[in-house]
C-alpha positions as CSV (number, residue, x, y, z in Angstrom):
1,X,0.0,0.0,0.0
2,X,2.6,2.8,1.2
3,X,4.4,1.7,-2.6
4,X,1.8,2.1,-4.4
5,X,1.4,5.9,-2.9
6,X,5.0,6.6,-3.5
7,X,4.0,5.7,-7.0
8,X,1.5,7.8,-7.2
9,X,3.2,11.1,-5.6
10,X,6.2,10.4,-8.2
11,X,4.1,10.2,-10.8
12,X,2.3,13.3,-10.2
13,X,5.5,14.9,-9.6
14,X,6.5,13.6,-13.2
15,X,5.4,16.8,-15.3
16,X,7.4,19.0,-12.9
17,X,10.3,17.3,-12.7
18,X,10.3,17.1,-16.5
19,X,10.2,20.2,-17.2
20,X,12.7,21.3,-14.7
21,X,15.2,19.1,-16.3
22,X,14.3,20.2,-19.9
23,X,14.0,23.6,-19.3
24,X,16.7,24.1,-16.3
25,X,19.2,21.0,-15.4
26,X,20.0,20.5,-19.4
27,X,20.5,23.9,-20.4
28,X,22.7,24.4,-17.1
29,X,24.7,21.2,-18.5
30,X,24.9,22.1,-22.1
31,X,26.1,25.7,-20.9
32,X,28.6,23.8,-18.8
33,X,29.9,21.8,-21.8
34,X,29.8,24.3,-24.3
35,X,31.8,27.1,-22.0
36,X,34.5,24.5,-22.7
37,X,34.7,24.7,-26.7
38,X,35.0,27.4,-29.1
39,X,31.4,26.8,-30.4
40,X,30.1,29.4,-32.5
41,X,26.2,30.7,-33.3
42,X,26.6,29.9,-37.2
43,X,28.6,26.4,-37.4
44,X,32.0,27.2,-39.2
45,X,34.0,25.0,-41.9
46,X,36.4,23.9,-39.0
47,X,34.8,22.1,-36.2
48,X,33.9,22.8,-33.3
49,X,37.2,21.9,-31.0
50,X,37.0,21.7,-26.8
51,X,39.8,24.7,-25.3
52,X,39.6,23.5,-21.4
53,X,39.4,27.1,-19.5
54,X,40.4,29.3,-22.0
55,X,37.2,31.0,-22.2
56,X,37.1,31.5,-18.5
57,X,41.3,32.8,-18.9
58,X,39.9,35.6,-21.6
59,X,37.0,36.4,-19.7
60,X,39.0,37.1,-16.7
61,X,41.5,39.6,-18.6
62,X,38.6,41.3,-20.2
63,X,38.5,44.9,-18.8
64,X,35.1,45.4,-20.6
65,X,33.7,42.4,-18.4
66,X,35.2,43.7,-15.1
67,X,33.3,47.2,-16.1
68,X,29.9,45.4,-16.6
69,X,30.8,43.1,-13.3
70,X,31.4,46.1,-11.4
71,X,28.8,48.2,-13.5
72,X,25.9,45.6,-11.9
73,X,27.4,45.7,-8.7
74,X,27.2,49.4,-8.2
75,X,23.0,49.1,-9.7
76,X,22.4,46.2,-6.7
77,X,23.9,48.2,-4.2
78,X,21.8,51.8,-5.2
79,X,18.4,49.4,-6.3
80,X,18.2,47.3,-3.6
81,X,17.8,49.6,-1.0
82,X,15.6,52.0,-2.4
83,X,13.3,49.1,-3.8
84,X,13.2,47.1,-1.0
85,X,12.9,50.2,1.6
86,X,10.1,52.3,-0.7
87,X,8.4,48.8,-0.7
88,X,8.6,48.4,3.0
89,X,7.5,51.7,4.2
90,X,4.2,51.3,1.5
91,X,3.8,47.8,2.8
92,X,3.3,49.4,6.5
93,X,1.0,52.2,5.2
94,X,-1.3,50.0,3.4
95,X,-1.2,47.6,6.6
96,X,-3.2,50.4,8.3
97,X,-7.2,51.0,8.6
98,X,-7.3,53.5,5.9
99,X,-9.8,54.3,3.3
100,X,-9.9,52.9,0.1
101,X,-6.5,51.1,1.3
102,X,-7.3,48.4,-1.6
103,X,-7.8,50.3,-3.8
104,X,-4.0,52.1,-3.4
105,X,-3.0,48.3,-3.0
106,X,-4.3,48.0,-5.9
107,X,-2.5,51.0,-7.8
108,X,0.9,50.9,-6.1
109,X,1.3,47.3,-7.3
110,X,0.6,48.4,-11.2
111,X,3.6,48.9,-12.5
112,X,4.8,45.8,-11.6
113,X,2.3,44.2,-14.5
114,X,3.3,46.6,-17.2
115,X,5.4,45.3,-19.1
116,X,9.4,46.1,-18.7
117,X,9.3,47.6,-22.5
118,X,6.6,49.6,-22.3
119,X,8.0,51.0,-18.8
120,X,10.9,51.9,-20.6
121,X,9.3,53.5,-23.7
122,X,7.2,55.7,-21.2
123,X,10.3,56.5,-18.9
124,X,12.4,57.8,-22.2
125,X,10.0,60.4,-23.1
126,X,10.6,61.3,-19.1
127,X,14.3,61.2,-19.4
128,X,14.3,63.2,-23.1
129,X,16.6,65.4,-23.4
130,X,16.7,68.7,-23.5
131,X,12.8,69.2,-23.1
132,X,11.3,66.0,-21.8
133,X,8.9,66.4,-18.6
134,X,12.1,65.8,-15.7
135,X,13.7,68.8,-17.6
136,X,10.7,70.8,-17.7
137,X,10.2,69.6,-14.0
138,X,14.2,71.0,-13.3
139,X,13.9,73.9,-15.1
140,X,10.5,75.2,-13.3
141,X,12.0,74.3,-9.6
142,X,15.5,75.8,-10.6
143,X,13.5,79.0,-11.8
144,X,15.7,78.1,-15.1
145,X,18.5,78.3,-13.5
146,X,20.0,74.6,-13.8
147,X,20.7,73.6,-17.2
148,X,18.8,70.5,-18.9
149,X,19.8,66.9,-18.3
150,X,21.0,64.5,-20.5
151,X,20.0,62.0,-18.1
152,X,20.5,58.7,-20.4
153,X,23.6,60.2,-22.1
154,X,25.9,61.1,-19.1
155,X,27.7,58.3,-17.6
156,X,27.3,60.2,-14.1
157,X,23.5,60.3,-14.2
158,X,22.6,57.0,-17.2
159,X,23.4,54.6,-14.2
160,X,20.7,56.2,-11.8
161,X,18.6,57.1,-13.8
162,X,18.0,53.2,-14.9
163,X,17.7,52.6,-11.1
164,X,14.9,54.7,-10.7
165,X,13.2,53.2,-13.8
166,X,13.9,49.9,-12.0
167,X,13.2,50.9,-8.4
168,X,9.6,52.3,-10.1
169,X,9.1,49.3,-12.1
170,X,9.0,46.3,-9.8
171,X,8.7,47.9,-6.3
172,X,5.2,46.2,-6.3
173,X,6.1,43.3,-6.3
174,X,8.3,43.5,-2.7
175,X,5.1,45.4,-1.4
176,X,3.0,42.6,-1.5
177,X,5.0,40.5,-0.2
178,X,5.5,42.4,2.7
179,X,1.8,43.1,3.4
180,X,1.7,39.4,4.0
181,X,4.6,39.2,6.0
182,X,2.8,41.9,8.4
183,X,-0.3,40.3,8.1
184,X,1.5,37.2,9.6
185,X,2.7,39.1,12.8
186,X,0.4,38.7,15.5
187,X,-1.6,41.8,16.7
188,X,-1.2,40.9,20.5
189,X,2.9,41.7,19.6
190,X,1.9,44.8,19.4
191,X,-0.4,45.4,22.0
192,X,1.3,44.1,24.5
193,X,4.4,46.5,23.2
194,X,1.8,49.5,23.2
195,X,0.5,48.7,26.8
196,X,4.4,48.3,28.1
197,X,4.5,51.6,26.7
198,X,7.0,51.5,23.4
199,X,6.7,54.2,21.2
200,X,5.7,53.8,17.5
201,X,9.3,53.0,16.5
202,X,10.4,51.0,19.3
203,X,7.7,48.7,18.2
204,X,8.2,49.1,14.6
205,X,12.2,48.0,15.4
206,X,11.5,45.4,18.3
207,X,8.1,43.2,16.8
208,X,7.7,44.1,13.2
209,X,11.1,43.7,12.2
210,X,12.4,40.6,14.3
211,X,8.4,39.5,12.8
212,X,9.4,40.4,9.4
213,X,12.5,38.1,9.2
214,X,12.1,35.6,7.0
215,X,10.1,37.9,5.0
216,X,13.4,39.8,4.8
217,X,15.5,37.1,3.3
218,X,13.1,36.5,0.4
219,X,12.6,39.9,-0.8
220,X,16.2,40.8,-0.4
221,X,17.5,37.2,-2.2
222,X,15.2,37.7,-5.1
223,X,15.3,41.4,-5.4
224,X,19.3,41.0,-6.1
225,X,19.1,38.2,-8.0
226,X,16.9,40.1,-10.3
227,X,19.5,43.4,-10.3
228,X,22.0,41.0,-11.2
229,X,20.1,40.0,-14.5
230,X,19.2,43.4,-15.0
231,X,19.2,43.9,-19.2
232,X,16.3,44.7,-21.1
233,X,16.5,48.4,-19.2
234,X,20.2,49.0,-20.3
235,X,19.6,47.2,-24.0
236,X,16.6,49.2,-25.0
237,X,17.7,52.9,-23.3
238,X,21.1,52.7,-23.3
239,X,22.7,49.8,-25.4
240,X,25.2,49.4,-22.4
241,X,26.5,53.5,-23.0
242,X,27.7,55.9,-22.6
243,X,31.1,54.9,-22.5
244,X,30.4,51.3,-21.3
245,X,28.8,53.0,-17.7
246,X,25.7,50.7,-17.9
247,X,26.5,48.1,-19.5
248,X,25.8,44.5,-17.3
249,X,27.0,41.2,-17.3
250,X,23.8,40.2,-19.2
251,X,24.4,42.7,-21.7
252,X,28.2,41.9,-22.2
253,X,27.3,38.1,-22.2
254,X,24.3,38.7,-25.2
255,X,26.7,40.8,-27.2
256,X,29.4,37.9,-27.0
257,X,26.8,35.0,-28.0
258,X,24.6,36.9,-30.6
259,X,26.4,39.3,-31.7
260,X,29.9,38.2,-32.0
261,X,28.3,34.6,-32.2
262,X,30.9,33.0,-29.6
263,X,28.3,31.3,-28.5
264,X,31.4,29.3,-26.2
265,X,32.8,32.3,-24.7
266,X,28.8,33.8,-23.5
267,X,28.3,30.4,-21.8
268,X,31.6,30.7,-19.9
269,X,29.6,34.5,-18.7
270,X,26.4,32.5,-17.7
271,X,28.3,30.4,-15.4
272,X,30.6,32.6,-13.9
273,X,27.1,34.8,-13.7
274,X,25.2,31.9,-11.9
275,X,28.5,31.3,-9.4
276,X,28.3,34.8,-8.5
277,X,24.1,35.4,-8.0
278,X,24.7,32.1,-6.2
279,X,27.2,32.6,-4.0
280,X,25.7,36.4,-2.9
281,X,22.7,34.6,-2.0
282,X,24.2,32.4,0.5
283,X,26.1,35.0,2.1
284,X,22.4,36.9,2.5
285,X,21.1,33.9,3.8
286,X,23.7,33.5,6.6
287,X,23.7,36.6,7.3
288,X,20.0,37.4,8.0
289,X,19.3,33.8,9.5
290,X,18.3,33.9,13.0
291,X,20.5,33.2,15.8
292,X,20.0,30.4,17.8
């Protein structure tokens, strides 16, 4: 009898686990084995021939990809916090009694089901330079006194300026989930803080945050998992410009595979890309587990 149920829960657990394999295991294997050849997009006369870790040796001395490395870095560390923390602070006004709070639910999380293109199209005529509406905007609060802003086409403001498209885009998402994290705190935390007598922050820093752990560690593992990947922002705005200040591992490794078709060489990217995403997330993890 208890074989013939483990029968049945593998083979409803059949479709899922094929799929993961086709569309995840053997992808992550062919990546593996191609990052070890020269293969190339369009097959040449010569053959394809297997080079070891040269791919990973040229990838390593490539200035270009320690720009993009570091170039992703920099857009974790400004996104992250301002996504995460607009998110929270939402998350805690739309947890009160208001009026009409489902309805501002309901509007904060809407950018998050635009689609990323279309965001991007909208923010450009934003960003336009010289007389787009954030130049209008700075010339009206300067009293025309601060010139207008290239803001795409400067590498001191491009970077930003992508984070704030970002930051806008998907801060939705974080929201929600940390509307149910507060939901799962129990109100008595808080009124038994609020009868001790703790002020609105000492309860806010002593039940809703110790509450909010977990909640935490999953908005902050996916949030930079997704900054990590971050492309289609930089690929239709910038193209990785100006002067290689946006451009992302993502965007160096899709240049290398499709558009100089070394389709060997962008695999070698996609691993060292996983390694790293990989190995931040474990070092969030232990970090923001609780202590015994």
């Amino acid at each position: 009898m208890r074989g013939r149920e483990r029968a049945q829960e593998l083979l409803m657990l059949a479709p899922a686990l094929l799929l993961v394999l086709v569309f995840l295991l053997l992808p992550f294997l062919m990546a593996g084995w191609l990052s070890l050849t020269n293969e190339r997009l369009i097959p040449r006369p010569t053959p394809t021939r297997f080079v070891g870790l040269q791919n990973f040796a040229r990838l390593f001395e490539d200035e270009a990809f320690w720009q993009a490395l570091w170039n992703v870095v920099r857009f974790t560390l400004m996104v992250v916090p301002l996504q995460c923390g607009f998110a929270l602070a939402l998350a805690i006004l739309l947890n009160q009694r208001l009026p009409f709070r489902g309805l501002f639910r309901s509007l904060f999380f809407l950018p998050a089901v635009v689609s990323i293109v279309v965001a991007c199209v909208i923010w450009a005529t934003l960003f336009q330079y010289p007389s787009g509406p954030f130049n209008t905007l700075l010339a009206i609060l300067s009293f025309g006194l601060a010139p207008a802003q290239d803001w795409l086409g400067e590498p001191a403001t491009a970077m930003p300026a992508i984070v704030v498209l970002s930051a806008w885009h998907s801060f939705g998402f974080q929201m929600l989930v940390y509307l149910a994290g507060l939901q799962a705190i129990r109100e008595d935390l808080h009124e038994a803080a609020r009868i001790d007598g703790a002020t609105a922050w000492q309860r806010f820093w002593n039940v809703t945050m110790p509450g909010l752990r977990e909640t935490h560690v999953f908005v902050l593992v996916v949030t930079t998992i997704q900054a990590f990947k971050l492309f289609t922002q930089v690929n239709i705005l910038t193209g990785g410009g100006p002067l290689g200040s946006t451009n992302t591992v993502v965007n160096y490794m899709v240049a290398a595979g499709f558009t100089e078709q070394r389709i060997g060489y962008a695999s070698a990217v996609a691993l060292v890309l996983f390694l790293i995403v990989l190995a931040i997330s474990l070092v969030q993890r232990a970090l923001l587990r609780e202590r015994p």
